[in-house]
C-alpha atoms as one frame of an Amber mdcrd trajectory, in Angstrom:
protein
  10.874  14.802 -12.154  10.571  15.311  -8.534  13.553  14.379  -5.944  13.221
  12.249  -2.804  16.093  11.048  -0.328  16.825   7.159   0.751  18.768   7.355
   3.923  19.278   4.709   6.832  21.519   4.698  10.098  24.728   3.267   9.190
  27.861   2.132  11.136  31.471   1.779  10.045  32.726   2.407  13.413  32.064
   1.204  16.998  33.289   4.270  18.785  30.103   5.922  16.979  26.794   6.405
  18.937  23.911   4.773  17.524  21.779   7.619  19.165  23.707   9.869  16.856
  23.522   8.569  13.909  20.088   8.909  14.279  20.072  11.848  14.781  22.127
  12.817  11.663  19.168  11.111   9.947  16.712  12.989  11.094  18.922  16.560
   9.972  18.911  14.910   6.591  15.572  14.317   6.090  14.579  18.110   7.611
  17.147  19.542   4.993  15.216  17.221   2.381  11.897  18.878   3.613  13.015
  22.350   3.557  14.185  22.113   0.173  11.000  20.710  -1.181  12.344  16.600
  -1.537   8.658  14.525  -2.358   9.647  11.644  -0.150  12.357  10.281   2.282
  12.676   6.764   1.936  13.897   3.730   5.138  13.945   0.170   4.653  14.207
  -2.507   6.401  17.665  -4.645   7.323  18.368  -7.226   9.791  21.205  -7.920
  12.328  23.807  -5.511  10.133  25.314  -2.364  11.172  26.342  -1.431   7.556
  22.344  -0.632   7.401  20.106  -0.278  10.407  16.507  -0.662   9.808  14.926
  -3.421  12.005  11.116  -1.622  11.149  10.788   1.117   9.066   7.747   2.222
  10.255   9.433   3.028  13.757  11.724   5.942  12.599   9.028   7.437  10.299
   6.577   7.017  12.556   9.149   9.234  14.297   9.859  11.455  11.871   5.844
  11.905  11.113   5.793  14.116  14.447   9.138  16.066  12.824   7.891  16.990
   9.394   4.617  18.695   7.775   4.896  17.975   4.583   7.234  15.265   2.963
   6.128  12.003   2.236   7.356   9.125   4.312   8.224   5.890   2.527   9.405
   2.541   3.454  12.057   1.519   1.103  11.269  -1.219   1.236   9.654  -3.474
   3.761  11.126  -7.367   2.990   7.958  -8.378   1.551   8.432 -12.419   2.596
   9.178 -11.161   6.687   5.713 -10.116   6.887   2.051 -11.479   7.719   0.168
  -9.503   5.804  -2.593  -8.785   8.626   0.375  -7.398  10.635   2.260  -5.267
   7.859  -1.352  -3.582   6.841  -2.529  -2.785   9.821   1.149  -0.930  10.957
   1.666   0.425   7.826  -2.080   2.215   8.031  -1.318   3.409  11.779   2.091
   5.314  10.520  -0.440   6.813   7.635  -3.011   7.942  10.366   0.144   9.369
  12.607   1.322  11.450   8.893  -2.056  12.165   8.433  -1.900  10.419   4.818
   1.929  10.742   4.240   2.958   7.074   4.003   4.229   5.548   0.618   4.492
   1.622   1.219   7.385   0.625  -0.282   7.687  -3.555  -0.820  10.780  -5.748
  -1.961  11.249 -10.000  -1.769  14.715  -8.639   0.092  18.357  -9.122  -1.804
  20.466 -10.672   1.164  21.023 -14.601   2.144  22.175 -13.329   5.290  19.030
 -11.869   6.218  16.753 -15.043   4.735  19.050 -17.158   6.953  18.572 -15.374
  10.104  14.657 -14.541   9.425  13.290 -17.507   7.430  16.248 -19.992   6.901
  15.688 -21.918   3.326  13.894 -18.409   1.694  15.817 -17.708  -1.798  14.396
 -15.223  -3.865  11.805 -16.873  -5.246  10.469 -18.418  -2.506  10.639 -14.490
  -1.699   9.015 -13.212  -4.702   5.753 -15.741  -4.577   5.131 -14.131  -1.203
   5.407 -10.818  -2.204   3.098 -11.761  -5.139   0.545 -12.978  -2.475   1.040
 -10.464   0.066   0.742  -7.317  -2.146  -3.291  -8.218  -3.394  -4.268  -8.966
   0.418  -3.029  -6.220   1.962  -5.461  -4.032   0.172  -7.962  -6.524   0.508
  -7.325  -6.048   4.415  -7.462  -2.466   3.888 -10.935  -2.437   2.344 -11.705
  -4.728   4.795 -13.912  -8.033   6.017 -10.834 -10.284   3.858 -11.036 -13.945
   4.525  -7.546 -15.515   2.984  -6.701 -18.650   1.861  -3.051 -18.903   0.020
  -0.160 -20.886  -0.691   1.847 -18.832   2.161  -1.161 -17.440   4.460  -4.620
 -18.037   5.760  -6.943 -16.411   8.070 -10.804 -15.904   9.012 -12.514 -12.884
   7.832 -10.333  -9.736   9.104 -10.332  -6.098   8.758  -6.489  -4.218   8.926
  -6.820  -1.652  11.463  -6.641   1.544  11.790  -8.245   2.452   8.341  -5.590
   4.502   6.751  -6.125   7.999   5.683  -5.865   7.778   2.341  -7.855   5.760
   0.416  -8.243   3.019  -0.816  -4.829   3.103   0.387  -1.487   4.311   1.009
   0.420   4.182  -2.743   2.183   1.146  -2.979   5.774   0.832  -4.258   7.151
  -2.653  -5.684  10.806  -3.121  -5.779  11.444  -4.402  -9.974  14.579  -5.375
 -11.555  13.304  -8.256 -14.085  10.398  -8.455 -16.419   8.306 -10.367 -14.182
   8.494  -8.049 -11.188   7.564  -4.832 -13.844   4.740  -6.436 -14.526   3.223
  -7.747 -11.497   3.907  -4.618 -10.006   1.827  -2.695 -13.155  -0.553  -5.483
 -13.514  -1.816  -4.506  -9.751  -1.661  -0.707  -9.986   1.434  -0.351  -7.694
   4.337   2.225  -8.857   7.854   0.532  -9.132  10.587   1.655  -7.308  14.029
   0.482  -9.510  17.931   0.726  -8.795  20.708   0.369 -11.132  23.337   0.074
  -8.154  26.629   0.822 -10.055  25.643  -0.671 -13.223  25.565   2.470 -15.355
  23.161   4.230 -17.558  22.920   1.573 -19.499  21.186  -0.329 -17.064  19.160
   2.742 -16.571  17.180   2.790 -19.625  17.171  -1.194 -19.521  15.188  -0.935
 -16.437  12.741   1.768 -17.998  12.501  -0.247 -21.061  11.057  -3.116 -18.922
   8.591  -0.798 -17.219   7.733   0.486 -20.898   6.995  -3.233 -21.712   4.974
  -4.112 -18.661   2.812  -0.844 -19.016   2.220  -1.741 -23.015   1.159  -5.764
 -21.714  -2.011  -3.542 -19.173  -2.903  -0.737 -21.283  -6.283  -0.488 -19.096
  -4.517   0.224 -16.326  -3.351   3.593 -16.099   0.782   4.056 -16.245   1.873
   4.236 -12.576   5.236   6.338 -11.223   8.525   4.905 -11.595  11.353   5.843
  -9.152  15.290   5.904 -10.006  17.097   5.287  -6.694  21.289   5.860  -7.254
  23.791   7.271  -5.352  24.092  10.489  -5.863  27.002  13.333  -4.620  27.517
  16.879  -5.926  30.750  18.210  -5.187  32.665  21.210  -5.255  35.731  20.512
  -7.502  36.834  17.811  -9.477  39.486  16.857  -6.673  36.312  16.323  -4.080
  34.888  14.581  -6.597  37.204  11.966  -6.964  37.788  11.238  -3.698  34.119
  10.706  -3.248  34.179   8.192  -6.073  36.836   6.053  -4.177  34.889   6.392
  -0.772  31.257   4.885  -3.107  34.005   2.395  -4.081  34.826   1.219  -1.147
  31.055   1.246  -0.247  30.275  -1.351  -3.154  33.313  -3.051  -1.938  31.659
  -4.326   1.173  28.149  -3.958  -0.473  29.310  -7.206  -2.792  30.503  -8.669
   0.284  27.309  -8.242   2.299  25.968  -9.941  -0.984  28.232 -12.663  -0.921
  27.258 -13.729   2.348  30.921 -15.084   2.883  33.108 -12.789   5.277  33.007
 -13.311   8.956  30.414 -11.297  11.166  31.039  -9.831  14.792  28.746  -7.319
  16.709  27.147  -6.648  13.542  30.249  -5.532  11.459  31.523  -7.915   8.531
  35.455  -8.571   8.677  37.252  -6.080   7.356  38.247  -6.136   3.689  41.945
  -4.873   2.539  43.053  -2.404  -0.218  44.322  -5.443  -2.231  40.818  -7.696
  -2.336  38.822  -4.000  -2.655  40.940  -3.845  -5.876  40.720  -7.051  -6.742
  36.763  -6.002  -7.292  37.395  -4.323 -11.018  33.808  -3.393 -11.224  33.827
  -1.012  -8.072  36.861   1.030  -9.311  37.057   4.417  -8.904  36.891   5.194
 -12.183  33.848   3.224 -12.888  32.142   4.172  -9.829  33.277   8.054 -10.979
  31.043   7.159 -14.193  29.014   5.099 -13.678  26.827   6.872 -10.306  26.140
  10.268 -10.223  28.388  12.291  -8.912  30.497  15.321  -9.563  30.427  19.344
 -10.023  26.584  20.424 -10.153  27.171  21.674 -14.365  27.987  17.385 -14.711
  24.920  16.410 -12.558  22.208  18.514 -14.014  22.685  16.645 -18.126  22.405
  13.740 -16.635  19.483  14.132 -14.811  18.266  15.814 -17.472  18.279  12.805
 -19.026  16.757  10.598 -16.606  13.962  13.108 -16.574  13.913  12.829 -20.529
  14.072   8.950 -19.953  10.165   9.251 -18.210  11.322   8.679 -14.568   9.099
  10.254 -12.379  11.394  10.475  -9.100  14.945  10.792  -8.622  15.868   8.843
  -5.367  19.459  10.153  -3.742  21.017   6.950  -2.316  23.265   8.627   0.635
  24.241   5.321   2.479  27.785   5.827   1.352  30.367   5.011   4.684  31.430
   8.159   4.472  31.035  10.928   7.581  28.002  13.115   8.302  29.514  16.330
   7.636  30.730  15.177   3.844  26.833  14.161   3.362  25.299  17.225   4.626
  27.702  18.984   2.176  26.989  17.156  -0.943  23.302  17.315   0.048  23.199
  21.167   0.388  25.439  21.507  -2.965  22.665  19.450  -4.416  19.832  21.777
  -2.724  21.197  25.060  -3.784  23.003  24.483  -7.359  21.087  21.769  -9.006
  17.494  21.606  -7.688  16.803  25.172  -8.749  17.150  24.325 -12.330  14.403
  21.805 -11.900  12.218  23.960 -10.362  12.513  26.333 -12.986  11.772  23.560
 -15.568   8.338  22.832 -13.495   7.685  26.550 -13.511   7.784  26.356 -17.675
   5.366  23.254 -17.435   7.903  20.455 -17.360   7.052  17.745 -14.566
């Protein structure tokens, strides 16, 4: 099982500097390289400072000219806020600037607040046909000379320029959560990309149980990768690790309200929410959170990734949105670096993947 890190600007404050936030990114994702991470990961949001993305191709397009090695993913692009001649075409430039590092990363989006700024009346199925559509043309683009006629988009005979570097194409990541979206995304040869939130490892082998079924339904085509994307925090001591724990609660807190799509919205920041209706969210307690995510000393980590790796996941995403400062997120990152990747390594060394 090989590591990867999903990180995006985010703003809890408006004395902070957007400038340097960005540039506590980009230390992030160098530590990630250093240490040997596969793949950083930046998706797309819209009009919210709690995650900053507008195009994810900008930053890694930045980042290309940073790095040597790790991969560069969008996680994910909002599938339905794309015409397909546009997203392949930018998607292949960023590959030719990495020379071949992209991994294109595609979801139908998860918040009404974005579909109602972007393309008012979208739900998520609306969402979800387009990705459907989108995903097949884009490599047809890719291969080039693709005339389209769909339900969403049509165009004359086109090619999507520049031709990426790797070929046929880029590797293509599809968002799942239900049955239908495992096997779409294995029916057309993309890898799938899932995320339990704060649902527990139960949810974790649900979701690879799903990917199991879709895999059995193609058996021609051959299994693709499967990401786990969770939040993830080593710390130090068992008091850091419960404090860390109430700061992830407090991030689901006003994750569910982002969700929602209820609380007032100024400059970009959603009202702020009170100790009393944070706890009167049961499922985001601190104890739950502290069992339910990943976090703790490195000797509770490792077992249960372990486990995941056991499970058949093929990358281990670390979710480090979180609200909480830069320096606490460097920490747990370098904990993670220097007490728990090391025993993975090792495991690669004896012939484990």
């Amino acid at each position: 099982m090989k590591f990867s890190l999903f990180v995006h600007i985010e703003r809890f404050r408006p004395d902070q500097s957007h400038a340097q936030l960005f540039d506590e990114v980009e230390e992030l994702v160098l530590m990630a390289e250093a240490a040997g991470f596969e793949t950083v990961w930046i998706g797309e949001h819209h009009g919210m400072e709690f995650t900053i993305a507008p195009n994810p191709f900008i930053p890694l397009a930045y980042l290309a000219g940073k790095t040597k090695r790790i991969r560069l993913g969008t996680g994910n692009c909002i599938a339905p806020f794309w015409h397909p001649i546009k997203l392949a075409g930018e998607a292949a430039y960023v590959d030719v600037a990495s020379n071949g590092r992209l991994d294109l990363g595609l979801a139908r989006g998860a918040y009404t607040f974005e579909y109602d700024r972007i393309m008012p009346g979208l739900d998520a199925m609306g969402a979800g046909l387009r990705m459907r559509e989108l995903v097949p043309a884009i490599k047809k683009l890719w291969a080039g000379n693709y005339a389209h006629q769909g339900e969403f988009w049509t165009w004359p005979s086109t090619t999507a320029l520049p031709t990426p570097v790797q070929q046929p194409h880029p590797p293509i990541w599809i968002a799942a959560r239900d049955p239908n979206s495992h096997d779409f995304a294995v029916r057309e040869g993309c890898n799938v990309q899932v995320a339990p939130l704060a649902a527990g490892d139960g949810e974790i082998e649900s979701l690879m149980g799903k990917f199991r079924t879709a895999c059995a339904a193609h058996p021609a085509i051959p299994r693709p990768r499967i990401m786990l994307l969770q939040h993830a925090f080593v710390a130090d001591s068992e008091d850091e690790a419960d404090g860390l724990a109430r700061d992830l609660s407090r991030y689901y807190g006003y994750f569910f309200a982002w969700f929602k799509n209820e609380r007032p919205i100024s400059q970009g920041f959603i009202q702020e929410m009170s100790a009393a209706e944070l706890a009167a969210l049961p499922q985001y307690a601190p104890d739950l959170i502290r069992r339910n995510l990943l976090i703790g000393r490195p000797e509770q980590v490792i077992p249960r990734l372990r486990a995941y790796e056991a499970l058949g996941y093929d990358q281990y995403s670390i979710w480090i949105d979180s609200l909480i400062g830069h320096a606490r997120k460097k920490k747990s990152l370098d904990l993670f670096i220097r007490h728990v990747m090391p025993v993975f390594a090792e495991g690669r060394a004896g012939g484990r993947s």
